[in-house]
C-alpha positions in Angstrom: 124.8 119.4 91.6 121.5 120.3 90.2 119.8 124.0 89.7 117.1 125.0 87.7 116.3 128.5 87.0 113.8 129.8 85.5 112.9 126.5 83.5 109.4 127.7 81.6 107.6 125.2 78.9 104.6 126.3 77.0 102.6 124.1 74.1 100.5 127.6 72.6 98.9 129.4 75.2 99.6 126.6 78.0 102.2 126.3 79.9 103.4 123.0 80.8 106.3 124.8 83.3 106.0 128.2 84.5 109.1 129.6 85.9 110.7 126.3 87.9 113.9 127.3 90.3 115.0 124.6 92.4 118.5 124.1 93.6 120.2 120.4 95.1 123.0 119.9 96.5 125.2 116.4 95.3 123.7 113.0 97.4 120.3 114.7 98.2 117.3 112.1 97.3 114.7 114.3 95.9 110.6 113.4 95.8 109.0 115.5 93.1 105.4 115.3 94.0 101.9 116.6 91.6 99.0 114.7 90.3 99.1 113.9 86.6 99.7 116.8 83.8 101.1 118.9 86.8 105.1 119.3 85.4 107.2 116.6 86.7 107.5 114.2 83.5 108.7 117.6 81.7 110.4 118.6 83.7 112.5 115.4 83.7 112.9 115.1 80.4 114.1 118.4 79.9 117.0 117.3 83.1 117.0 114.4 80.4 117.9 116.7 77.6 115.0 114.9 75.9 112.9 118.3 75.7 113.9 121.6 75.1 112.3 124.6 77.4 110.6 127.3 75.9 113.3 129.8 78.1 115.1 129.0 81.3 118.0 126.5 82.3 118.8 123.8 84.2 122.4 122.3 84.7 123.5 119.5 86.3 127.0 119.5 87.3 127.7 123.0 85.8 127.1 121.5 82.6 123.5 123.1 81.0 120.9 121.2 79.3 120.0 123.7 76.7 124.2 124.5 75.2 126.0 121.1 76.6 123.7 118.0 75.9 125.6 116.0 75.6 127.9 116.3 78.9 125.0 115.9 80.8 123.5 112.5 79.1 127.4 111.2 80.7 126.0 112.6 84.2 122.8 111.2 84.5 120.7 107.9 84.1 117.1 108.2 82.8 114.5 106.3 83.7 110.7 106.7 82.2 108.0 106.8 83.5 106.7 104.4 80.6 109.7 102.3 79.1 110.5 99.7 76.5 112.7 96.3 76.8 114.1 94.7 73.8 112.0 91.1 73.7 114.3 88.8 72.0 116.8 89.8 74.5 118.4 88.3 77.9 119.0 90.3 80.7 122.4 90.4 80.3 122.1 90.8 76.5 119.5 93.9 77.6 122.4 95.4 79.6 125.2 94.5 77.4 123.6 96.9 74.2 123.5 99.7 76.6 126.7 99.1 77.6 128.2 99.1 74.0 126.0 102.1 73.2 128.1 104.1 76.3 131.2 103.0 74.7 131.8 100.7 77.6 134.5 98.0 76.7 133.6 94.1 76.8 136.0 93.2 79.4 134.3 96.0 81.6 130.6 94.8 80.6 131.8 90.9 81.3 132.2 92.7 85.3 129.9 95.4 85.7 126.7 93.4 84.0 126.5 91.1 87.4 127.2 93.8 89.7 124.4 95.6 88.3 122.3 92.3 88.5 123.1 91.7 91.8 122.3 95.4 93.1 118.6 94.9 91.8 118.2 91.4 93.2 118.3 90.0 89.0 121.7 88.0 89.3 119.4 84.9 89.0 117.3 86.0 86.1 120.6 86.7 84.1 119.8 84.1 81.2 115.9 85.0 81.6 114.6 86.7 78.4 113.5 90.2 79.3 109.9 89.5 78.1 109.3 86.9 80.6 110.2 89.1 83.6 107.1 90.7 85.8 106.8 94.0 85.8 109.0 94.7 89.0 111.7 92.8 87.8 111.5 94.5 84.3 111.4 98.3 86.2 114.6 96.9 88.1 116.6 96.0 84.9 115.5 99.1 83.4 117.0 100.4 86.8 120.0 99.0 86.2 120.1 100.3 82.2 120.2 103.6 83.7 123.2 102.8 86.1 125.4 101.3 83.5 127.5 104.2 83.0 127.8 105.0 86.5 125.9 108.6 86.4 126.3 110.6 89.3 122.5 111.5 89.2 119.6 109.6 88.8 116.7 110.5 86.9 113.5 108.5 88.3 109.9 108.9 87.1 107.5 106.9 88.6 109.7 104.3 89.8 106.9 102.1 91.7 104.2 102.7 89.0 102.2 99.9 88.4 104.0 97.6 91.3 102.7 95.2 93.7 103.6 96.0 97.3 106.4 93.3 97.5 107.6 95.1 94.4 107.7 98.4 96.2 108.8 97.0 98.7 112.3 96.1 96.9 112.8 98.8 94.6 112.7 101.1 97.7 115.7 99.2 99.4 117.4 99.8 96.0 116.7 103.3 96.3 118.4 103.2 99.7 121.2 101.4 98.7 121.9 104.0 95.6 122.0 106.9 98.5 124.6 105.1 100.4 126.7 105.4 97.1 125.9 108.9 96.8 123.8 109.2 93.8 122.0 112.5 93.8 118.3 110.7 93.3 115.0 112.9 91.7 112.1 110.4 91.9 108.2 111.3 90.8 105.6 109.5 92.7 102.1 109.2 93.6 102.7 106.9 96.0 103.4 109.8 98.6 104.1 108.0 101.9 106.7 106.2 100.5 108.5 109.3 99.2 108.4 110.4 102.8 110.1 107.5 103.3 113.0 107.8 100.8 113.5 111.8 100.1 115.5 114.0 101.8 113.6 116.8 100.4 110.1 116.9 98.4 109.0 119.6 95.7 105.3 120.2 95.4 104.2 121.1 92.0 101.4 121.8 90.9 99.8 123.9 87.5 104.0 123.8 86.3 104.5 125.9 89.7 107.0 124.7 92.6 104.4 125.6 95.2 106.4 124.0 97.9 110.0 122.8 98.9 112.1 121.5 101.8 112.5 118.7 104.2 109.1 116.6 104.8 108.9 118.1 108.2 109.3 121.6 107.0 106.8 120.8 104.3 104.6 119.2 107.1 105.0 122.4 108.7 103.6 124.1 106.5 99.9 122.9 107.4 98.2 125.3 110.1 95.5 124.5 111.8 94.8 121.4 114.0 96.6 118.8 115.4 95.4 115.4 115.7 96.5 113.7 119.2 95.6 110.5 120.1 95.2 109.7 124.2 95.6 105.7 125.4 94.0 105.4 128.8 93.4 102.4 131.0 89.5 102.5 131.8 87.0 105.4 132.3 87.1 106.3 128.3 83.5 107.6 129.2 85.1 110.2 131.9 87.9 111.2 129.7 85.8 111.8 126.9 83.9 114.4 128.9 87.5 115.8 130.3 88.6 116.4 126.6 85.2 117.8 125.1 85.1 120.7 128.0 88.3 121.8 126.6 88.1 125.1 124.3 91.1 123.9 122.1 89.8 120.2 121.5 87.4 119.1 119.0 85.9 115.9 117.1 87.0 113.7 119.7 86.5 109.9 118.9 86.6 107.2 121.2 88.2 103.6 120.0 86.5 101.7 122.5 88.6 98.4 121.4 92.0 100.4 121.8 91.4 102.0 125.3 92.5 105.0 123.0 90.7 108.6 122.6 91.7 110.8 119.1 91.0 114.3 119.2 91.5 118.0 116.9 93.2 120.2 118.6 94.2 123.8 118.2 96.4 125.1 120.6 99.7 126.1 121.2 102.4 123.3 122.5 102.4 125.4 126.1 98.2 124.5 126.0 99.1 121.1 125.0 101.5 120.4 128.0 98.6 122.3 130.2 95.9 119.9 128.9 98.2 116.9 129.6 99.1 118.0 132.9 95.0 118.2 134.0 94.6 115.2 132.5 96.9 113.7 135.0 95.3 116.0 137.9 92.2 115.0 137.1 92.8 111.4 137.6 92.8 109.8 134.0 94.8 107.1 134.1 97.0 108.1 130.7 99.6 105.3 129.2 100.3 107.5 126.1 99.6 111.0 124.4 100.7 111.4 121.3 100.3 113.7 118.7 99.7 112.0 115.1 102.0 112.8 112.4 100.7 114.1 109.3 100.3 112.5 106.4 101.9 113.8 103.2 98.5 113.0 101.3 97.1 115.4 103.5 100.0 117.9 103.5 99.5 117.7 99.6 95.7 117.9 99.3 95.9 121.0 102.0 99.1 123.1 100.2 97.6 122.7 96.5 94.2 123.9 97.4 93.1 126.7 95.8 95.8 126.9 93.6 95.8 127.4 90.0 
């Protein structure tokens, strides 16, 4: 559906995207992560056809970016990361121009403008003019602009910026609900949990480099070093702290005194991990849970953009 090869984009001597290849199958929901300035927004609006690269391609649905512009503005819907609403306009006057403007006919628009409403939660803000909306339910009728022609991908840049948790909270069941359909989603966040949430894959970027990209597991993979497991005992926490700190793998162990619960670094394999359990048990602890905490994609992202430049 979408591949990217080779996409470069220098302003003089710097180089907003150096050599991007990236390849997505049709219905994947993709999470584009980087700090600011690192070569998401670009490369967005280049998928956009907004920008032109400096040399490379990208094509979504065969079609490229660079030779058949306009074939790919009838694939996709674009949202910005910073957008503007038309203030003397009603949400369904707001949808209605862009509408029009895709050559949609009125009897279609007089349908598909409440469907649209009703898929980001607006049908009762129809007659509402656009400049009275709060932010989250102005980035959800921009949402909907985007979807007016039906696009088979969706271009998303920042999505949640700027939104209250509530408001997250909705445009993320959105998000969910455009999968089911079998849009092929690219969203840019900051908000990384969330896209752990969402994304069937994740791109690191960082410096205009794709410096890491798979599944969030194989990208939590990705981090060696230590574990963190967390051990949920019923009494002796003083005796089990002991047990864990004579243990040549274990380290920074912490006890939660108010959770009957003992966290702990630890560095070896998953055959020393089921040894360590299984002398825990030997020794008497009485052990209601050991679990190993999952990482969190800030850390995974702080850890695989170290160092690079």
């Amino acid at each position: 559906m979408i591949e990217i090869k080779g996409l470069t984009k220098k302003y003089g001597s710097f180089y907003a995207l150096n050599d991007l290849n990236l390849t997505l199958e049709e219905g994947t929901v993709f999470g584009f992560v980087g700090a600011n300035g690192a070569g998401k927004s670009t490369t967005f609006s280049i998928l956009a056809t907004l920008l032109q690269p400096t040399s490379g391609d990208a094509f979504v649905n065969g079609k490229s970016v660079k030779n058949d512009a306009h074939e790919v503005r009838k694939q996709i819907g674009y949202m910005p990361d910073f957008f503007g609403v038309y203030d003397q306009l009603k949400a369904n006057e707001y949808l209605d121009f862009y509408g029009a403007s895709y050559g949609i006919s009125e009897k279609e628009r007089e349908v598909l403008i409440p469907q649209l409403l009703e898929l980001v939660n607006l049908s009762h803000k129809r007659y509402d003019y656009v400049d009275l909306l709060s932010r989250g339910m102005k980035q959800r009728l921009c949402l909907a602009r985007s979807l007016i022609h039906d696009p088979k991908v969706l271009i998303l840049d920042e999505p949640a910026s700027g939104l209250d948790p509530r408001a997250r909270v909705e445009m993320r069941d959105i998000l969910r609900q455009l999968k089911g359909m079998g849009k092929t989603i690219l969203i840019s966040s900051h908000i990384l949990p969330e896209l752990a949430e969402m994304c069937d894959e994740i791109g690191v970027i960082d410096g205009g480099r794709l410096i890491a990209h798979g599944s969030v597991a194989d990208i939590q993979a990705q981090l060696a070093g230590e574990k963190q497991i967390t051990v949920k005992l019923k009494g002796l926490l003083e005796n089990a702290v002991q047990f864990f700190e004579e243990d040549p793998f274990v380290s920074k162990v912490e006890l939660e005194v108010d959770k009957n619960s003992i966290t702990f670094h630890y560095r070896g394999s998953e055959e020393d991990q089921i040894n360590l359990l299984r002398k825990a048990l030997d020794h008497s602890l009485k052990i209601i849970s050991f679990s190993e905490t999952e990482t969190d994609l800030e850390d995974v992202f702080m850890e695989i953009t170290k160092g690079v430049k």
